[in-house]
Steps between C-alpha positions, in 0.01 A plus 500: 500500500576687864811540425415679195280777686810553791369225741816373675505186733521582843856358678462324830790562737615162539428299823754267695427205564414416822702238679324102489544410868632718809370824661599702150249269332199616726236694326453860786161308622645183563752650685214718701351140579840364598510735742164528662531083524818517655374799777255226579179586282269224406366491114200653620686780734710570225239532235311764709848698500518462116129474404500229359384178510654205713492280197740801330720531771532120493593482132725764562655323814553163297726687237695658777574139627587392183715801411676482847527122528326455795201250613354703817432792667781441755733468214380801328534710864892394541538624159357826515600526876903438343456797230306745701580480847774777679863391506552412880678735714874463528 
C-alpha cells in the first residue's frame, strides 16, 4: 500500500561486525573504562569522569575482562600498558 503512493524503504549502510573478544571487540565506552581503570581510577573515580554510575562502570568493566581475557585489574593494566605505552628509546 506505501509502495503504491512512492514510499520507498529506507537502506541502512551495513555495519561490521565487531570483533567477539580482543581490543577490536570493545564497545568506545568500554574502552574509555579500560583506560581510566588501568590509569588507576576506582569505579567510583571513574564514574565521576564518565557520569555515570559505579554500578555502570562496573558492568562495563566485567565485559572488558571478559572480552580481553583477563581476571584483574593488574592484568587489565599490563594489557593496556603493552598497546599504549611509547616504544623505548633505542
Amino acid at each position: 500500500m506505501l509502495q503504491a503512493a512512492g514510499v520507498r524503504r529506507r537502506r541502512w549502510a551495513a555495519v561490521p561486525p565487531r570483533a567477539q573478544e580482543g581490543w577490536e571487540s570493545l564497545t568506545p565506552m568500554e574502552r574509555r573504562v579500560a583506560l581510566l581503570v588501568a590509569d588507576g581510577h576506582t569505579n567510583r573515580s571513574a564514574a565521576e569522569e564518565l557520569v555515570v554510575s559505579a554500578s555502570t562502570v562496573g558492568t562495563h568493566l566485567r565485559a572488558v575482562f571478559g572480552k580481553l581475557g583477563v581476571n584483574s585489574r593488574v592484568q587489565l593494566t599490563r594489557l593496556v600498558l603493552e598497546r599504549f605505552a611509547p616504544p623505548p628509546n633505542a
